[in-house]
C-alpha positions, -999 to 999 in steps of 0.1 A, spaced: 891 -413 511 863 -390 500 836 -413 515 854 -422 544 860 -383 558 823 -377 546 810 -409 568 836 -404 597 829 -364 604 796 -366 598 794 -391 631 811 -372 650 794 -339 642 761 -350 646 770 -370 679 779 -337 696 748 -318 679 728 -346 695 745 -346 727 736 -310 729 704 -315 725 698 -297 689 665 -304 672 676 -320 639 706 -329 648 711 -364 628 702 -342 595 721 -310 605 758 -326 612 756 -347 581 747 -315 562 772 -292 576 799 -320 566 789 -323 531 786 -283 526 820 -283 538 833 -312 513 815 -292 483 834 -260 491 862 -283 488 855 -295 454 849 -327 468 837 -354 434 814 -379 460 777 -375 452 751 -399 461 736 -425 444 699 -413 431 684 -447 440 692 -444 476 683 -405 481 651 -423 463 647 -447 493 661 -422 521 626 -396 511 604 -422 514 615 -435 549 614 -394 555 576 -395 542 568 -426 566 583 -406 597 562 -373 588 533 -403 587 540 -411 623 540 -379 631 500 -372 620 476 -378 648 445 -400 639 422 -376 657 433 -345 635 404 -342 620 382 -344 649 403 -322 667 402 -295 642 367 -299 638 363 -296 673 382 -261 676 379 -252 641 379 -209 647 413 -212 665 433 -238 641 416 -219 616 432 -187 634 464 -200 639 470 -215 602 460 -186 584 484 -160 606 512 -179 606 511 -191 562 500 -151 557 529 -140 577 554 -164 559 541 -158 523 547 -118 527 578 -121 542 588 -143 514 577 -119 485 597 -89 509 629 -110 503 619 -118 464 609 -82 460 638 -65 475 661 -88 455 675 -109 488 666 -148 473 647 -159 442 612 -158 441 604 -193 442 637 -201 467 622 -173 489 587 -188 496 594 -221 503 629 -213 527 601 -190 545 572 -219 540 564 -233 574 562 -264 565 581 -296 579 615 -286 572 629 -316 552 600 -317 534 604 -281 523 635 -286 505 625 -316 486 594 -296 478 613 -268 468 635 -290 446 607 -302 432 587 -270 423 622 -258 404 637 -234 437 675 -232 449 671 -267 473 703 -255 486 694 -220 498 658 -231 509 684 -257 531 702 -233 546 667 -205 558 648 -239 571 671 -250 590 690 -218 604 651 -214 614 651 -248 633 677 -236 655 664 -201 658 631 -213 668 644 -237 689 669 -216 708 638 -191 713 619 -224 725 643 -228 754 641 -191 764 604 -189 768 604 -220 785 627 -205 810 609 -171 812 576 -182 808 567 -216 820 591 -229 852 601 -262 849 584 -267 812 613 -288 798 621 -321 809 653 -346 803 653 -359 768 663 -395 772 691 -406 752 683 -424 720 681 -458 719 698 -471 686 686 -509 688 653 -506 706 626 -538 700 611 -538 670 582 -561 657 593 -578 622 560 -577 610 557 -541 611 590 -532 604 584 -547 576 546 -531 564 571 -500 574 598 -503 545 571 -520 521 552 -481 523 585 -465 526 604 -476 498 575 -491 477 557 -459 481 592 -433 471 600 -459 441 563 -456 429 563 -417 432 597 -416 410 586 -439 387 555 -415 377 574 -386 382 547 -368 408 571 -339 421 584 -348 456 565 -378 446 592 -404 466 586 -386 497 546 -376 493 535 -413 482 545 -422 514 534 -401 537 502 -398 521 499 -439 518 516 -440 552 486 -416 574 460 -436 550 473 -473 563 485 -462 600 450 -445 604 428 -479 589 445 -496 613 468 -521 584 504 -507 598 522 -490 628 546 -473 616 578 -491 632 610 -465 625 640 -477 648 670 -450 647 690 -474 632 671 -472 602 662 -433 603 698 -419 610 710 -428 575 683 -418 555 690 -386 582 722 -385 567 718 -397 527 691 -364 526 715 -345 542 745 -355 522 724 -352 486 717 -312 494 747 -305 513 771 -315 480 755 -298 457 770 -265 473 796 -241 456 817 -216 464 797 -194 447 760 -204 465 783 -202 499 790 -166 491 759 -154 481 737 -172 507 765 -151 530 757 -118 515 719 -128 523 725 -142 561 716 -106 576 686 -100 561 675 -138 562 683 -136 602 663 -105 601 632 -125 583 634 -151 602 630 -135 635 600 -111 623 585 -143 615 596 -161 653 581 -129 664 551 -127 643 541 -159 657 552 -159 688 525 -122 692 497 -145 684 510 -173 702 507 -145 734 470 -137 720 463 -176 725 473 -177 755 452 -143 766 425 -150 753 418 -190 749 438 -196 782 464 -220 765 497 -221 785 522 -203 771 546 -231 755 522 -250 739 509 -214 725 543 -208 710 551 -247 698 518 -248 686 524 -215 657 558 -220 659 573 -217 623 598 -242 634 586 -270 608 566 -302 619 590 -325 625 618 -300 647 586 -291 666 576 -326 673 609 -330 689 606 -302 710 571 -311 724 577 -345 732 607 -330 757 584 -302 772 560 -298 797 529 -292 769 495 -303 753 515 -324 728 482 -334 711 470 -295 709 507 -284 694 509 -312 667 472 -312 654 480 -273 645 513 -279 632 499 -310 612 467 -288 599 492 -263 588 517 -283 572 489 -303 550 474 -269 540 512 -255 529 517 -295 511 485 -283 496 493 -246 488 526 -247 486 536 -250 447 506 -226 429 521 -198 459 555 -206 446 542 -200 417 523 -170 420 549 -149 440 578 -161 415 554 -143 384 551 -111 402 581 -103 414 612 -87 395 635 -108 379 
């Protein structure tokens, strides 16, 4: 019975967070379900092999998701990525230590929910590196549809007739067997390999990182139908949403101000030098604000590919950045967690 108002809610809500258009939406209506069975006491958990399986096929789609000319790209405009990734970590990493400091979140919980990073990969990082998965859940995505609602305003304000029609997904489009299959043999051969040695996050970095090696010699396209990413959407989602209390629910509560408040310093932080882009290097406003948004990767991606914007310009940045925070990530944990209070 358990399973079956887990399975049948979580449909439904995220069919109407996707019919309104919400970035995340397959991931965010599962979640929401399962935080809501866990306040209940609910006794389903997940399997561990299938959460396994669900962050590698995560890992493949963050693989997609890296341009083959990132590198060039970068090289090519090196001062302004260089610019852009430095502001935007900096900015994130003190406001992080300003909620560990003043006793808001955990010191390790605090960077990574600030860490703009791709946000599914943040918690599983964060999960990883020892941090509260489940309050680094809740400040990544409440900043997905922060950043996103702000998205739609400067569109609006900004940039007439930026955003265009999202087409509606397409659950069963064609798929070719042969790479469908190269697909699940880096997904889930990847995350199994990653558990098996126990690399932290290792079943959702093996893939990515063997995913952007093979999709970029050429040996695989990466062939994710939605029919195959919605429930690993929704096993992620279900596998940090039940691990809630009543206890987590009412502290991340008592935190929800001055979270809120963080996380639109940080919208706003960005969004200053995204204006300074588009001063001085002439870049249109929109892809100046996608491009340093702290959104997270993948929520970004989305947004670009419905917008008016230099896609390519947006997700190189975004993908430099979300590499170096990969990179960074655990030894800044790390080092704000030691010096900061108790």
């Amino acid at each position: 019975m358990q399973w079956a108002i887990l399975l049948g809610f979580s449909v439904v809500l995220g069919a109407l967070l996707e019919a309104i258009r919400l970035p995340a939406a397959l991931l965010l209506g599962p979640m929401v379900v399962a935080i809501g069975l866990a306040a209940a006491e609910t006794r389903v958990r997940v399997p561990a092999w299938s959460f396994v399986i669900a962050q590698g096929v995560i890992g493949a789609l963050i693989a997609r998701s890296v341009p083959a000319s990132v590198i060039g790209e970068v090289g090519k405009k090196w001062p302004l990525f260089a610019a852009g990734v430095v502001v935007v970590i900096a900015a994130a990493s003190l406001l992080g230590y300003g909620l560990a400091r003043f006793h808001v979140l955990p010191g390790s919980t605090a960077v990574w929910g600030s860490s703009p990073g791709a946000a599914t990969v943040m918690v599983l990082m964060a999960e990883a590196a020892g941090a509260d998965e489940r309050l680094v859940a809740i400040m990544q995505y409440l900043r997905v549809v922060c950043v996103a609602a702000v998205a739609s305003i400067v569109s609006e304000a900004f940039v007439a007739g930026a955003v265009v029609a999202r087409p509606a997904i397409d659950w069963f489009p064609a798929v070719d067997a042969r790479q469908l299959a190269l697909t699940l043999l880096v997904s889930v051969g990847g995350a199994l390999v990653g558990s098996r040695l126990k690399i932290p996050a290792g079943a959702m970095l093996v893939p990515l990182f063997a995913g952007i090696v093979a999709q970029d010699c050429g040996w695989v396209e990466i062939a994710l139908p939605p029919w195959l990413l919605a429930p690993s959407y929704a096993l992620v989602a279900w596998a940090i949403g039940l691990r809630f209390t009543r206890g987590i629910l009412v502290y991340a509560a008592r935190a929800l101000p001055r979270v809120l408040g963080s996380i639109f310093l940080l919208i706003a932080i960005c969004g200053s030098f995204a204006a300074l882009l588009a001063w001085k290097a002439g870049i249109d406003p929109l892809t100046a604000y996608l491009a340093t948004s702290p959104g997270g990767a993948d929520s970004v991606a989305i947004i670009a590919a419905s917008s008016r914007v230099d896609v390519p310009f947006v997700m190189t940045m975004q993908t430099a950045r979300f590499l170096i925070v990969l990179l960074i990530g655990p030894s800044l944990s790390s080092f704000i967690a030691r010096h900061t209070p108790a």
